[in-house]
MIDOSE-1310 file (N, C-alpha, C; in nm, 2 decimals, decimal comma, always signed):
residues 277
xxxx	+10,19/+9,74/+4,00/+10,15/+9,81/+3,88/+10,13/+9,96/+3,91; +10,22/+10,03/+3,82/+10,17/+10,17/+3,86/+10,02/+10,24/+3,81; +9,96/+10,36/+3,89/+9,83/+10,42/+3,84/+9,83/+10,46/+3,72; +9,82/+10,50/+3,60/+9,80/+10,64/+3,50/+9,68/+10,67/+3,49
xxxx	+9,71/+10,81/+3,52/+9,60/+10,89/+3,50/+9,54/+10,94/+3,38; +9,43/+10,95/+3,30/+9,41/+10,97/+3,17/+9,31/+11,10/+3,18; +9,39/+11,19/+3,24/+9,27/+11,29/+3,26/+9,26/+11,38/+3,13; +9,15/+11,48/+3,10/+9,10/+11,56/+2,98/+9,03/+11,64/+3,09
xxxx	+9,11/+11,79/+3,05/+9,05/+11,89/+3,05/+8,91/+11,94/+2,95; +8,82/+11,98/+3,04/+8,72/+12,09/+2,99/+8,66/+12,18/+2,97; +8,69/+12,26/+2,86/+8,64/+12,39/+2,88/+8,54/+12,44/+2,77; +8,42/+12,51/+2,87/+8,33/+12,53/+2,82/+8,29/+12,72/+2,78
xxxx	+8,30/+12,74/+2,68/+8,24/+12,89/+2,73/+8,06/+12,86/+2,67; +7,98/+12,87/+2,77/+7,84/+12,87/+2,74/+7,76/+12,94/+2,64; +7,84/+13,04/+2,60/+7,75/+13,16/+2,60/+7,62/+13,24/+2,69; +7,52/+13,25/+2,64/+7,39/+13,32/+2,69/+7,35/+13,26/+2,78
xxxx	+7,39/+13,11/+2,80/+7,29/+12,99/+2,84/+7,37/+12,94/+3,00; +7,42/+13,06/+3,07/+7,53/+13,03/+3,15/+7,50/+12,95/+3,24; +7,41/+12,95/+3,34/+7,36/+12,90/+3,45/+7,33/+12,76/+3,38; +7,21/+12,77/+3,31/+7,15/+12,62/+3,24/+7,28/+12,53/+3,17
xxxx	+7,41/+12,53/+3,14/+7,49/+12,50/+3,10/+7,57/+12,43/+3,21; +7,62/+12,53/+3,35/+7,65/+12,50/+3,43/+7,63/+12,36/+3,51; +7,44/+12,39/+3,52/+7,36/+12,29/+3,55/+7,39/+12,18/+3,51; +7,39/+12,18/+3,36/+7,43/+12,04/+3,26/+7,52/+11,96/+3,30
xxxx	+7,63/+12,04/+3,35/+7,79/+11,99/+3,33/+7,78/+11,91/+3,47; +7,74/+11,99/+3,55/+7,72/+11,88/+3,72/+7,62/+11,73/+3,71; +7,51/+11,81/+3,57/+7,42/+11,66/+3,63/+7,49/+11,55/+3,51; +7,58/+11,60/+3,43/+7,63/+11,49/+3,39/+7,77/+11,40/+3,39
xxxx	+7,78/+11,45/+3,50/+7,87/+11,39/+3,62/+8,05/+11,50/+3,65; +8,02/+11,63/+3,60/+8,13/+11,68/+3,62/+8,15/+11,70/+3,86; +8,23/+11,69/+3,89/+8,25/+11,68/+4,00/+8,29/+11,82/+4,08; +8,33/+11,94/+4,00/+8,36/+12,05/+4,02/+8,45/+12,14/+3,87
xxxx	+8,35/+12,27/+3,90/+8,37/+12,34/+3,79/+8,42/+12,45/+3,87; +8,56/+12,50/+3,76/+8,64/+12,60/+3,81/+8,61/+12,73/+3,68; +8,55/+12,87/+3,73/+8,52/+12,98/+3,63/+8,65/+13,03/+3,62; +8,69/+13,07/+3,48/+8,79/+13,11/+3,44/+8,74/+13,22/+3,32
xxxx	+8,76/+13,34/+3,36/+8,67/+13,43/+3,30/+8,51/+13,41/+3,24; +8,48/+13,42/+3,11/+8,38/+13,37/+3,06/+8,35/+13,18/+3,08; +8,49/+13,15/+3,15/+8,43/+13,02/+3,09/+8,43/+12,91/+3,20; +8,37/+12,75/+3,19/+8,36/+12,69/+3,31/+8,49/+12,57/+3,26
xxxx	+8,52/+12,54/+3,36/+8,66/+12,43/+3,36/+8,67/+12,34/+3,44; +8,65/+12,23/+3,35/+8,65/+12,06/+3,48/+8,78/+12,00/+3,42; +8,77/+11,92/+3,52/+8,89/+11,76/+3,45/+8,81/+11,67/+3,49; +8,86/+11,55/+3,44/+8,80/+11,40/+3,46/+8,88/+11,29/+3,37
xxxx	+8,83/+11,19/+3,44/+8,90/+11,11/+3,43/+8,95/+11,02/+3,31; +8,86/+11,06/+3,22/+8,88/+10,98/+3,09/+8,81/+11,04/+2,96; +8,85/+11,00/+2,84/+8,82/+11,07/+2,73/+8,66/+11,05/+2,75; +8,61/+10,96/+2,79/+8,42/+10,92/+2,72/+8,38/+11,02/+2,80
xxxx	+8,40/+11,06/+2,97/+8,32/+11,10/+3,02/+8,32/+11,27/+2,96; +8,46/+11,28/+2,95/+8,47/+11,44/+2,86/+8,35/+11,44/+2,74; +8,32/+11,37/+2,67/+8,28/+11,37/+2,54/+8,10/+11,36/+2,58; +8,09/+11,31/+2,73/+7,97/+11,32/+2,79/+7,91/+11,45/+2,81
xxxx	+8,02/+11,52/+2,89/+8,02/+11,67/+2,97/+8,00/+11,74/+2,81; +8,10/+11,73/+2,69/+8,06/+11,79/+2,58/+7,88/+11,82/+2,55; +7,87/+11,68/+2,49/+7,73/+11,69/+2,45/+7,63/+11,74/+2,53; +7,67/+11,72/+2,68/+7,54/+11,81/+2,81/+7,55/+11,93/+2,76
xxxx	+7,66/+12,00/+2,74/+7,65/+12,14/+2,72/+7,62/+12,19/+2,61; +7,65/+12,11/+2,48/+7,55/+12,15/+2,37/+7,44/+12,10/+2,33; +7,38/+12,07/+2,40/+7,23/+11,98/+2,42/+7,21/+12,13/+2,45; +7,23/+12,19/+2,55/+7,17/+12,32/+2,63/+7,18/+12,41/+2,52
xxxx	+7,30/+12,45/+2,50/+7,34/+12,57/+2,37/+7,41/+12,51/+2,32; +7,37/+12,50/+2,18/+7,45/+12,47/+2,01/+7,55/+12,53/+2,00; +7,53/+12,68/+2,04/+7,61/+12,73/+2,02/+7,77/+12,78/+2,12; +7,73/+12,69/+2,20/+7,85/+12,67/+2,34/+7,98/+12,65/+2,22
xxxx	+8,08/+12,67/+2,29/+8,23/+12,67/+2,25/+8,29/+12,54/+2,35; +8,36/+12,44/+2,32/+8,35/+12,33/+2,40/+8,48/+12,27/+2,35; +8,62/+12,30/+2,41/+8,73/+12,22/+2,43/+8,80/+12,10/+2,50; +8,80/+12,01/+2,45/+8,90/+11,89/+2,56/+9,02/+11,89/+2,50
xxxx	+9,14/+11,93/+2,60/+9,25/+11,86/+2,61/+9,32/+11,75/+2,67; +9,34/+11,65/+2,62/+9,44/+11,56/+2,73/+9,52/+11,60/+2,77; +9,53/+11,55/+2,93/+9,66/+11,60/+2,99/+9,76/+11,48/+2,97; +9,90/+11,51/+3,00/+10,02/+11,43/+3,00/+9,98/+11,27/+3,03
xxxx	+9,98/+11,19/+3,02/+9,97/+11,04/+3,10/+10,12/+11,01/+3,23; +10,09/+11,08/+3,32/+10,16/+11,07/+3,42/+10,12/+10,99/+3,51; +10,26/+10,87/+3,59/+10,29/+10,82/+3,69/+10,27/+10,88/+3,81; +10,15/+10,94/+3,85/+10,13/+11,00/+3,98/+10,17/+10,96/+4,11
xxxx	+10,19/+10,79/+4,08/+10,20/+10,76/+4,24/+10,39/+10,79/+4,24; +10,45/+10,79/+4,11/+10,61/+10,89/+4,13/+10,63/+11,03/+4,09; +10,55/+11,11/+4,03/+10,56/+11,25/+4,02/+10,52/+11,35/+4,12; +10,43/+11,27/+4,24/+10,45/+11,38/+4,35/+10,60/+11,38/+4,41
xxxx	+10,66/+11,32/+4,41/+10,83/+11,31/+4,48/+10,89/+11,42/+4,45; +10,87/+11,45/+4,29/+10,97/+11,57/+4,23/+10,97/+11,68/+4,33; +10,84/+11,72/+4,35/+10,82/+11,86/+4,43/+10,88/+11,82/+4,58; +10,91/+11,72/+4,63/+11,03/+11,72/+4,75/+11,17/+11,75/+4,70
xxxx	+11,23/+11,81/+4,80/+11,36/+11,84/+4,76/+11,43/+11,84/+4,91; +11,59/+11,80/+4,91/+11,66/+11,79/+5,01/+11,70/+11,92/+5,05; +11,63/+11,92/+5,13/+11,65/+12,15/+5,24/+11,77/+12,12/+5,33; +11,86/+12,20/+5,31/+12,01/+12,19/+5,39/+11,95/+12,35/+5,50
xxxx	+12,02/+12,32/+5,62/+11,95/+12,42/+5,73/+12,06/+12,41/+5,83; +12,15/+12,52/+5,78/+12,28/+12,50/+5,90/+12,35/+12,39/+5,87; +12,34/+12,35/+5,99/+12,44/+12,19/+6,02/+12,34/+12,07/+5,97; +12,24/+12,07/+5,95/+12,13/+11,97/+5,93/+12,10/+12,00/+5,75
xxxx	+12,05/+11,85/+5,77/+11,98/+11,82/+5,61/+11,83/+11,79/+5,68; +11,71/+11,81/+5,61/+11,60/+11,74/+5,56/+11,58/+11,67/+5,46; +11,59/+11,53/+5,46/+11,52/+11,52/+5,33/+11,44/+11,33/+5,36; +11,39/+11,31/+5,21/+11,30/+11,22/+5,17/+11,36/+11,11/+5,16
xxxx	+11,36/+10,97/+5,24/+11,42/+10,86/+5,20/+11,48/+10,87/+5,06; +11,42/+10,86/+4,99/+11,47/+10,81/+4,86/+11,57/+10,92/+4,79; +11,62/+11,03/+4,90/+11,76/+11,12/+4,85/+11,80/+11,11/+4,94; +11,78/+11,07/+5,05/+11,94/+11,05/+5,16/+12,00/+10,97/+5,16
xxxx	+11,99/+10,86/+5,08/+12,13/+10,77/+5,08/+12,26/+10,79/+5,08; +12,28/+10,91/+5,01/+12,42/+10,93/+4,99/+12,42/+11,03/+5,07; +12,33/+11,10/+5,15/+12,41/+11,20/+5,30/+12,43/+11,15/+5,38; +12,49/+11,24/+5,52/+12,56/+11,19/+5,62/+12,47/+11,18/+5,72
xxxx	+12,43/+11,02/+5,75/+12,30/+11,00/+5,84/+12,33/+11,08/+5,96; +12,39/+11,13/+6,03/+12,46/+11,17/+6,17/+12,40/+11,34/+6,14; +12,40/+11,38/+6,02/+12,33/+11,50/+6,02/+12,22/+11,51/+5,96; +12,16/+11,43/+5,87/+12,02/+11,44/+5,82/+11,92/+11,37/+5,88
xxxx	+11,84/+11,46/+5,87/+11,66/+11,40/+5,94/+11,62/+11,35/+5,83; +11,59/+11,21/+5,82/+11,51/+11,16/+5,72/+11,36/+11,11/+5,70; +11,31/+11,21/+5,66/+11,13/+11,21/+5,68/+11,08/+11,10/+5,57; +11,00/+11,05/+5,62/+10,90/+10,99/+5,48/+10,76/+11,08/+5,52
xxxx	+10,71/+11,15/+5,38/+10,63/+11,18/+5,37/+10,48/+11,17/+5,42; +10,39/+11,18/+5,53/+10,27/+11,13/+5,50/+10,17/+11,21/+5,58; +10,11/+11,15/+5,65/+9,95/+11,27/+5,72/+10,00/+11,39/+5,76; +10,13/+11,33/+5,83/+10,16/+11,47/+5,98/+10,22/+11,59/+5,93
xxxx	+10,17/+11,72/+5,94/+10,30/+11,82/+5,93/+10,46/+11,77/+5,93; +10,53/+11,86/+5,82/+10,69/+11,88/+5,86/+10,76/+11,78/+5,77; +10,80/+11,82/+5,68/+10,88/+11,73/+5,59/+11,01/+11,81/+5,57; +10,99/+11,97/+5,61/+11,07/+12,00/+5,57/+11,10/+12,13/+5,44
xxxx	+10,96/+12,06/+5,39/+10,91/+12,21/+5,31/+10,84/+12,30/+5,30; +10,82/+12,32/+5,47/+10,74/+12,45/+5,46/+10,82/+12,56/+5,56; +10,85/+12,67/+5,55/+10,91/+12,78/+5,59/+10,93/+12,79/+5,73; +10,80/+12,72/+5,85/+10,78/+12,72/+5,95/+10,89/+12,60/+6,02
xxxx	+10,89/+12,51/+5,96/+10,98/+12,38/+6,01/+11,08/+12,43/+6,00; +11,18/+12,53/+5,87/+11,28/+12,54/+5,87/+11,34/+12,64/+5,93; +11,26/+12,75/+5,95/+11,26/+12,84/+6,08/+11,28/+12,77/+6,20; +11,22/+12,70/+6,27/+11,27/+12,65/+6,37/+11,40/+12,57/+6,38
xxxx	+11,41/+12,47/+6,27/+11,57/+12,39/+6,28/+11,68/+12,51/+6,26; +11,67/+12,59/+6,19/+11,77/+12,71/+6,22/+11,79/+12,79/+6,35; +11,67/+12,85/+6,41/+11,69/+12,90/+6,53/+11,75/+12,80/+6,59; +11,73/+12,65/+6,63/+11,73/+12,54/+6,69/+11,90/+12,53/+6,76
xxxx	+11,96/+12,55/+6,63/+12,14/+12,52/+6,63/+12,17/+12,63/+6,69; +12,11/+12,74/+6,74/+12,20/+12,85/+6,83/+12,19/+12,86/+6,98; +12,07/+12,78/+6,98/+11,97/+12,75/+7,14/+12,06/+12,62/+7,18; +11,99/+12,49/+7,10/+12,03/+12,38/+7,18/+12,18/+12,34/+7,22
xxxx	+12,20/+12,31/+7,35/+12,37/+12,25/+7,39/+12,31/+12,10/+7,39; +12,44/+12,02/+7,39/+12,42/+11,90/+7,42/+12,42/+11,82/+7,59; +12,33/+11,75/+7,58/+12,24/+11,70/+7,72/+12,09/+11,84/+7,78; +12,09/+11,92/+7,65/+11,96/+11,96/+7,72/+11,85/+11,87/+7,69
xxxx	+11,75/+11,90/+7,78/+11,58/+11,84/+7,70/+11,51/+11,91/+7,66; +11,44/+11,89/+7,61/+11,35/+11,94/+7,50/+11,22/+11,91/+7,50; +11,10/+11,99/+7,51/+10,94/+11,95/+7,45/+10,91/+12,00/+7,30; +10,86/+11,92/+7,24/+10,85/+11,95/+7,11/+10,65/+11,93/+7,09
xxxx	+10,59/+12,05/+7,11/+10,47/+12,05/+7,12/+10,38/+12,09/+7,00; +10,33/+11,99/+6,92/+10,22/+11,99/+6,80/+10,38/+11,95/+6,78; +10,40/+11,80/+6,73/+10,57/+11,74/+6,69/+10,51/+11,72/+6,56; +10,35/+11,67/+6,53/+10,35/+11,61/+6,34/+10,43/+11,50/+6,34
xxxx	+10,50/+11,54/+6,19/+10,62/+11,46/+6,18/+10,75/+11,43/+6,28; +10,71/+11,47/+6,36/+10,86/+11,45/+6,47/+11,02/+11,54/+6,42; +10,96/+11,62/+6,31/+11,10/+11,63/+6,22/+11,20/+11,73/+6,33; +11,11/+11,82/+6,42/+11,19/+11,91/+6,52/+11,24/+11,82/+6,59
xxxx	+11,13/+11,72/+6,66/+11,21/+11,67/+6,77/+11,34/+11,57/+6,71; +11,36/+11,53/+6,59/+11,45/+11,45/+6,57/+11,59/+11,55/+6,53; +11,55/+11,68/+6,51/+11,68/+11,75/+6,47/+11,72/+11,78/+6,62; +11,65/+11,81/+6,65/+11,70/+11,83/+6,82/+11,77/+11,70/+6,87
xxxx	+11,73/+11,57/+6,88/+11,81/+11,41/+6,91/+11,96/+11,48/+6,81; +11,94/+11,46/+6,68/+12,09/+11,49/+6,60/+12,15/+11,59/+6,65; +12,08/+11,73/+6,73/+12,17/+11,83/+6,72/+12,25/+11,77/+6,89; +12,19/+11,68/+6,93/+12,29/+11,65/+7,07/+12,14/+11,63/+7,23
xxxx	+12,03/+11,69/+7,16/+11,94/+11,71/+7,34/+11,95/+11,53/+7,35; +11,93/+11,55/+7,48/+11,94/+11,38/+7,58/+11,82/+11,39/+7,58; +11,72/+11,43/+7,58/+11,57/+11,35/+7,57/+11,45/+11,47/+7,49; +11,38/+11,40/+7,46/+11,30/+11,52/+7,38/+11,14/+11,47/+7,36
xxxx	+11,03/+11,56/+7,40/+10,89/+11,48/+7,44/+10,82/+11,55/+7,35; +10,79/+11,46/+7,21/+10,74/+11,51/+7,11/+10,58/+11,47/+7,16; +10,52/+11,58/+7,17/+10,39/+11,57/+7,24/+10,30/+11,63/+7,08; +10,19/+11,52/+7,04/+10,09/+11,51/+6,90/+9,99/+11,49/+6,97
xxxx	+9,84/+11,57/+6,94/+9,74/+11,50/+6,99/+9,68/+11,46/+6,88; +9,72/+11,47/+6,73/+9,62/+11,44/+6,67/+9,68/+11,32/+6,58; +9,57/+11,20/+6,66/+9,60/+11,03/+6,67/+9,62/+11,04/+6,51; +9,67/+11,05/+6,43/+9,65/+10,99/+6,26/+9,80/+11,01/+6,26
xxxx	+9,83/+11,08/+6,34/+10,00/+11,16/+6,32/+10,09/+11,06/+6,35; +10,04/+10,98/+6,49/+10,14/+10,97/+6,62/+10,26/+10,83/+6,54; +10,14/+10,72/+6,42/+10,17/+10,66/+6,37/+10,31/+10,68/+6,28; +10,36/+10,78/+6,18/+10,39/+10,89/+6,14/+10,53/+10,91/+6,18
xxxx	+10,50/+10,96/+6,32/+10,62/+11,06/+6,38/+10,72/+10,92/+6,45; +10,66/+10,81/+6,48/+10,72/+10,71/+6,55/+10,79/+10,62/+6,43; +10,75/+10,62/+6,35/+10,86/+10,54/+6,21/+10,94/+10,61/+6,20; +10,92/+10,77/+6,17/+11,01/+10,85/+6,16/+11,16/+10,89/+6,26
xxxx	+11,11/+10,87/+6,38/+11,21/+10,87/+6,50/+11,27/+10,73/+6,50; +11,24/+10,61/+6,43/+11,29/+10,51/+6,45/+11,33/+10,49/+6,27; +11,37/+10,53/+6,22/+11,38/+10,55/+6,07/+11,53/+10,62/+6,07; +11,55/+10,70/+6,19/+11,67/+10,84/+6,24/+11,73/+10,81/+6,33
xxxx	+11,70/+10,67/+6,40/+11,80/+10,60/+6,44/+11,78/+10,70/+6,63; +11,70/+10,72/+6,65/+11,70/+10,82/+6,79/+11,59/+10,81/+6,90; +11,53/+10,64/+6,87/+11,45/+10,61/+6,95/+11,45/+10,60/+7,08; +11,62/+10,63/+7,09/+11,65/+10,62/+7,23/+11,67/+10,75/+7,34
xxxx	+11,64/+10,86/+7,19/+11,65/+10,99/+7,27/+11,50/+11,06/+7,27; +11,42/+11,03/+7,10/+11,25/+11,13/+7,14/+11,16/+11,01/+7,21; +11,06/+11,07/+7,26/+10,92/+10,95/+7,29/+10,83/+11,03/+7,23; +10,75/+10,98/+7,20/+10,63/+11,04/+7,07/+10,49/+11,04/+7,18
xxxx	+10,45/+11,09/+7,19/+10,33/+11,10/+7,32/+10,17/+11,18/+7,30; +10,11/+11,09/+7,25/+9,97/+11,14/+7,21/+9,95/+11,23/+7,34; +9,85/+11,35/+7,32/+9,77/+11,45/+7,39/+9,76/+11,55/+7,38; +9,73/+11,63/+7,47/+9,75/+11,80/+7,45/+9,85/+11,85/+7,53
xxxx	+9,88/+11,91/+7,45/+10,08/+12,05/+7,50/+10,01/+12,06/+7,56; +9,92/+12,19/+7,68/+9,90/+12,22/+7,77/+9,90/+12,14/+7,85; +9,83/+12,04/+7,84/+9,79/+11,90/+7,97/+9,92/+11,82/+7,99; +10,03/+11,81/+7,92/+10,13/+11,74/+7,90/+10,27/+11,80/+7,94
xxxx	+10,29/+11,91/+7,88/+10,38/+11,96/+7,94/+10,44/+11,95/+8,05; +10,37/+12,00/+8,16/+10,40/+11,99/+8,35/+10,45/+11,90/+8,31; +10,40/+11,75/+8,33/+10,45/+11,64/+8,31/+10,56/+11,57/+8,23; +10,61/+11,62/+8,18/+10,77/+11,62/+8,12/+10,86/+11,73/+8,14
xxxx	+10,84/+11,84/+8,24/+10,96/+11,93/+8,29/+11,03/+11,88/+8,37; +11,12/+11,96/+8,39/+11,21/+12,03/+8,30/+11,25/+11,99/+8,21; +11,21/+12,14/+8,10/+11,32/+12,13/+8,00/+11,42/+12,26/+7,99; +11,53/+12,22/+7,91/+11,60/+12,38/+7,84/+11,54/+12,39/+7,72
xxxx	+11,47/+12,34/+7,62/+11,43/+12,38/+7,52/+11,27/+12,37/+7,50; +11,21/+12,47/+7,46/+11,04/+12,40/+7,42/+11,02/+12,43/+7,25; +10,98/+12,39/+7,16/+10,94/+12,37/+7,04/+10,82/+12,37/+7,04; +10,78/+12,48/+6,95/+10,60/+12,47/+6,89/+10,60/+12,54/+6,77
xxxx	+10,58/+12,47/+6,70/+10,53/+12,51/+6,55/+10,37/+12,52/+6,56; +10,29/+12,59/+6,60/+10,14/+12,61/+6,59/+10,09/+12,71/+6,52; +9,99/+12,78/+6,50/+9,97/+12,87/+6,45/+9,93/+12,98/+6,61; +9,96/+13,12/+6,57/+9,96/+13,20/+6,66/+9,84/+13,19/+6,81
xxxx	+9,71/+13,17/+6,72/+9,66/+13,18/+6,87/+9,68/+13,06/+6,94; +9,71/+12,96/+6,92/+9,75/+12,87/+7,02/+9,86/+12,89/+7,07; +9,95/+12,97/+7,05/+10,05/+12,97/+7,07/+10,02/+13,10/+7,21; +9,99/+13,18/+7,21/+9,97/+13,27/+7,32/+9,89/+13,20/+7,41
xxxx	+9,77/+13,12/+7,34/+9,71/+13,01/+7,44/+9,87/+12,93/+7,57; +9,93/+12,90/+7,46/+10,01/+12,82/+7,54/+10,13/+12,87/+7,67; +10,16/+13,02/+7,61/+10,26/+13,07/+7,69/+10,22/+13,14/+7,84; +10,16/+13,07/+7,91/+10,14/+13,07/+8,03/+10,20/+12,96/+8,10
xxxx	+10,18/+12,83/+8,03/+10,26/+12,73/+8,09/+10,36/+12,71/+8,04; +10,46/+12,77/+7,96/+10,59/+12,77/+7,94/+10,69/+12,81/+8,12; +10,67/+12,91/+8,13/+10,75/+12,89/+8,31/+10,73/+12,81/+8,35; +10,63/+12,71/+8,39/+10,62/+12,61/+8,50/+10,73/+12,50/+8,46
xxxx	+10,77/+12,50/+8,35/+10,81/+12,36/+8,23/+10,99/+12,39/+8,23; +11,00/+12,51/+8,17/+11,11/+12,58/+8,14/+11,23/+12,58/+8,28; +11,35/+12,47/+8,25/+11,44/+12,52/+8,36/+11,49/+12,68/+8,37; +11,56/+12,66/+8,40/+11,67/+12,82/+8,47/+11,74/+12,86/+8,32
xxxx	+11,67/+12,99/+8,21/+11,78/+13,02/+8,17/+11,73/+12,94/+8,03; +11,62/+12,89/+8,01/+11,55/+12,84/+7,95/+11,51/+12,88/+7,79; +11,48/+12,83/+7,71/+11,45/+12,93/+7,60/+11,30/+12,80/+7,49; +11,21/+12,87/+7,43/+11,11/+12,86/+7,39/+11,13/+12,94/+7,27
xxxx	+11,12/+12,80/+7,10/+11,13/+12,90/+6,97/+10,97/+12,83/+6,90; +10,92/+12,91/+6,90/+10,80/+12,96/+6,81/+10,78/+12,98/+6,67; +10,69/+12,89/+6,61/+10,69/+12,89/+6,47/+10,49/+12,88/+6,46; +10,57/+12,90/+6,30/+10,35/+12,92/+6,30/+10,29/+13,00/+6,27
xxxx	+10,37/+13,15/+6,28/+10,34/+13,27/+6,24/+10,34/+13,36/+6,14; +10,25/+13,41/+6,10/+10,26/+13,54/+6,00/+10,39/+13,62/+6,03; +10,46/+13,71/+5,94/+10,55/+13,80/+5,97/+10,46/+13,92/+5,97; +10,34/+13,93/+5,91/+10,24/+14,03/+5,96/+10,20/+14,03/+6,07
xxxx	+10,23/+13,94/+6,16/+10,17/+13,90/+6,31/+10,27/+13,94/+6,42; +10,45/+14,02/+6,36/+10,53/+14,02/+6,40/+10,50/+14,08/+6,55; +10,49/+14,25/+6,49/+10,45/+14,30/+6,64/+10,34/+14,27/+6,71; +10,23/+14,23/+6,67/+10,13/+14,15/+6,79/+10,19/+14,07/+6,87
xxxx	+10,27/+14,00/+6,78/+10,34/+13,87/+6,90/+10,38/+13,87/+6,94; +10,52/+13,99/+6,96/+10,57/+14,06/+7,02/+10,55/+14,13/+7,16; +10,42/+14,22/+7,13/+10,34/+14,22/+7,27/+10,27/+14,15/+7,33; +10,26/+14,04/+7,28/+10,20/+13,93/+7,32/+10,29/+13,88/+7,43
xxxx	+10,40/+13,82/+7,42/+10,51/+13,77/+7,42/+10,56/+13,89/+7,55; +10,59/+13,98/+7,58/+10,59/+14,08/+7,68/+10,49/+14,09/+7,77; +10,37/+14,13/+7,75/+10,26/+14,11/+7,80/+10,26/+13,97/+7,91; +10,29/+13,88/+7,82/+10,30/+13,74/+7,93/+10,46/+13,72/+8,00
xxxx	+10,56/+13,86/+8,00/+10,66/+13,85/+8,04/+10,79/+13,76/+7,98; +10,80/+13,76/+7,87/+10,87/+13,72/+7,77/+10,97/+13,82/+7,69; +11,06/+13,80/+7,62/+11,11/+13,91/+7,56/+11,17/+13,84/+7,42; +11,16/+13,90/+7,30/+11,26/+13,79/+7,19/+11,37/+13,82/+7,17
xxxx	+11,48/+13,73/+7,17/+11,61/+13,69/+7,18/+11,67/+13,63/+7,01; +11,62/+13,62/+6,96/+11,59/+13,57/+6,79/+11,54/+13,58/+6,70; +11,50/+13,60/+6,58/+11,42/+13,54/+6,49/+11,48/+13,51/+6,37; +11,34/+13,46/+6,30/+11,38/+13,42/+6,16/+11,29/+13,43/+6,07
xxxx	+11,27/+13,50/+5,95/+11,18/+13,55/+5,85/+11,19/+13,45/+5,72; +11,11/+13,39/+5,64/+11,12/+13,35/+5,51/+10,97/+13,39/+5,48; +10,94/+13,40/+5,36/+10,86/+13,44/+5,31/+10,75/+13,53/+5,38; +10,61/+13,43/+5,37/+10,52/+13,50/+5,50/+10,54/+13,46/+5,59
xxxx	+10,67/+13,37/+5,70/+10,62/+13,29/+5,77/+10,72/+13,37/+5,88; +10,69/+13,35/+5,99/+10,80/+13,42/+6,13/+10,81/+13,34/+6,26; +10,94/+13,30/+6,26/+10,95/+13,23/+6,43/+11,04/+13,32/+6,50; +11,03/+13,30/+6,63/+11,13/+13,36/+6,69/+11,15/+13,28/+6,85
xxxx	+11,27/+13,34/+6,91/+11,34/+13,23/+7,00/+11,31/+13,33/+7,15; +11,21/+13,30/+7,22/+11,19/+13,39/+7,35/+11,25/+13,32/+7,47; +11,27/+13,41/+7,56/+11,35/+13,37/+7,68/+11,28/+13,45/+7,81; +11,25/+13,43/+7,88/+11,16/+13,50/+8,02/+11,24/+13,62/+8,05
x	+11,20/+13,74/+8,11/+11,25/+13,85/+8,09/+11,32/+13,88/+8,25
């Protein structure tokens, strides 16, 4: 049986009686109020309790101004789908079970949605599957560190690497990334490996490729132990970043003897592909 939602917006403008009005709306069960100029704005879950929140607030002031609208009666547990969409990236597809049927399984990563980063719709994932196809040859290895959804390390299996060590420490994910890798038919190329990149790494080098989608300061955290890991000639692409973070990273990334060989900009987001100097 599907959910429907019967929610009613509410909007209140208090008048004089702002605070004490406010007060009302919470003690009679609004769960969070959003200020929109003069006025306060809840949702909930059904007509009575709106009609509740109403009378709190003109109990306080008579003269309050006091709107409900019903929203749409929507199928929630199928209208979050819409906002996925199949992301084409080079030679690769991303997308959501329920649109890849008719692509070419040999080039699409097929994610199902759930806890872990990386589906594919955020700027940072797709940054890296683009740098990805200029770096990787086929029979390199690969560490794929903070993996989430595994979605890197499985474009990397499709783009050709012979092993790839998607390293997650955060246990809710690991569940996640391993359907996923066996969903893409490549269980024989990633291993999904709870812990921490730093502590983990050593212990799966050599590779020719390293992958990290993190956000920046872990990322400088981490590039100390990229040489130990990194074969001969090696290359490390980096995601996770502001494009306002460009030049910091930059000297960051020199500073630790690095130099960048790549990038890629979309919106606010910036990766780039370094290589030891």
């Amino acid at each position: 049986m599907s959910e429907r939602a019967g929610w009613v917006t509410v909007k209140v403008n208090p008048g004089a009686e702002r605070e004490s009005v406010l007060a009302a709306l919470f003690d009679a069960g609004a769960e969070g109020v959003q200020e929109l100029g003069d006025a306060f704005v809840t949702h909930v879950a059904s007509d009575d309790i709106a009609q509740v929140l109403r009378d709190a607030a003109l109990a306080v002031n008579p003269d309050a101004v006091v709107e409900l609208t019903a929203l749409p009666d929507v199928d929630w547990s199928e209208q979050w789908k819409r906002g996925i969409h199949v992301q084409s990236l080079g030679s690769l597809q991303v997308a959501p079970p329920w649109l890849a049927e008719s692509l070419d399984p040999t080039t699409t990563i097929v994610i199902e949605p759930g806890m872990a980063f990386g589906t594919g719709e955020h700027a940072t994932t797709r940054g890296v599957v683009r740098l990805l196809q200029s770096v990787l040859r086929p029979g390199d290895r690969v560490a794929d560190l903070g993996a989430g959804s595994a979605v890197l390390s499985i474009a990397a299996a499709k783009l050709g690497a012979s092993s790839v060590a998607a390293i997650e420490l955060d246990a809710d994910s690991i569940g996640n990334a391993e359907e996923n890798v066996q969903r893409n038919g490549v269980s024989d190329v990633v291993r999904v490996i709870e812990g921490d990149a730093a502590m983990l790494l050593p212990l799966v080098a050599p590779v020719e490729v390293i992958l990290a989608n993190i956000i920046s300061s872990v990322l400088i955290d981490l590039l100390p132990s990229f040489p130990l890991a990194l074969a001969e000639g090696g290359h490390a692409i980096l995601s996770g970043m502001l494009f306002t973070e460009r030049d910091d990273m930059i000297r960051a990334f020199e500073d630790a003897g690095w130099r960048l060989v790549a990038e890629d900009h979309e919106d606010a987001w910036w990766s780039a592909t370094i290589v030891r100097r």
